[in-house]
N, C-alpha and C positions, 0 to 999 in steps of 0.2 A: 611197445607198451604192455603185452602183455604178457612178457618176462618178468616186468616191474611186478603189475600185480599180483603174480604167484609168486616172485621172493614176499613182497609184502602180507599175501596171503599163510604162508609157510612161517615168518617171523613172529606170527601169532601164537606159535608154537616154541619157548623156549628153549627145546631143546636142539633145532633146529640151527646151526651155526654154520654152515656152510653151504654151499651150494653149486652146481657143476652142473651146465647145462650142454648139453648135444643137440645139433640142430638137424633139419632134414639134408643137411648141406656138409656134414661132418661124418666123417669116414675114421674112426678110431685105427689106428696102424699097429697098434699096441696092443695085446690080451688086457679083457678088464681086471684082472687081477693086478697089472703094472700100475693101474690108475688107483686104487685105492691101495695099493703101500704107499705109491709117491703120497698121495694125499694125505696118510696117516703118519707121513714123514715130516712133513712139511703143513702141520695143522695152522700155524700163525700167519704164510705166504696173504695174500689176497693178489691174484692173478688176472682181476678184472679193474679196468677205471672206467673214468665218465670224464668228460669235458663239453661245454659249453660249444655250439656253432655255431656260428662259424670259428674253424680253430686254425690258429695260426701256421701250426705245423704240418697241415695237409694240405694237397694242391686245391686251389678254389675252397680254401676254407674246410673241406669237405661236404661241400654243400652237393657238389656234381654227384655224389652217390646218390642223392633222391630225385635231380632233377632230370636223369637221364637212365634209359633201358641198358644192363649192360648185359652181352649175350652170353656170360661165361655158362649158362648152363649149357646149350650148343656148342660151344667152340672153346677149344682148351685154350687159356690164355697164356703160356707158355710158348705155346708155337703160333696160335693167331691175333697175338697181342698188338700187333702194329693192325689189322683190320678190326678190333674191337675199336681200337684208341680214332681208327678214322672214320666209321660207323659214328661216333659219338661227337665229333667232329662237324657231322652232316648234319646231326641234330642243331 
């Protein structure tokens, strides 16, 4: 929700046409100088959507991301992905 309200915030601002947000969960792999030619390359792309939930193209609608703890920040889920999935399971 309150991504929504600072694009909304920001949109007050004409000049403002894009926007690129990094989370505390985002590890950039790139120098930021890669991220704004790609961006300055590609000004038209829009690399973010929105859809309605329950969606039909995600397991349980995608509802299970909110109704369940998921550990990834403890445990990589690469290697402890079948004890996440049973973790969530017990729930």
């Amino acid at each position: 929700m309150a991504y929504l309200w600072l694009c909304e915030l920001a949109l007050k601002n004409d000049e403002n046409q894009l926007f690129h947000l990094i989370t505390g969960q985002d590890f950039p792999c790139k120098p930021m100088s890669y991220f704004g030619d790609l961006l300055s390359r590609h000004k038209e792309i829009n690399y973010m959507e929105w859809f309605e939930l329950p969606a039909s193209h995600w397991r349980e609608g995608g509802l299970i991301r909110f109704m369940y703890y998921y550990f990834c920040d403890w445990l990589d889920k690469k290697k402890h992905g079948k004890w996440i999935y049973r973790i969530i399971q017990l729930h």
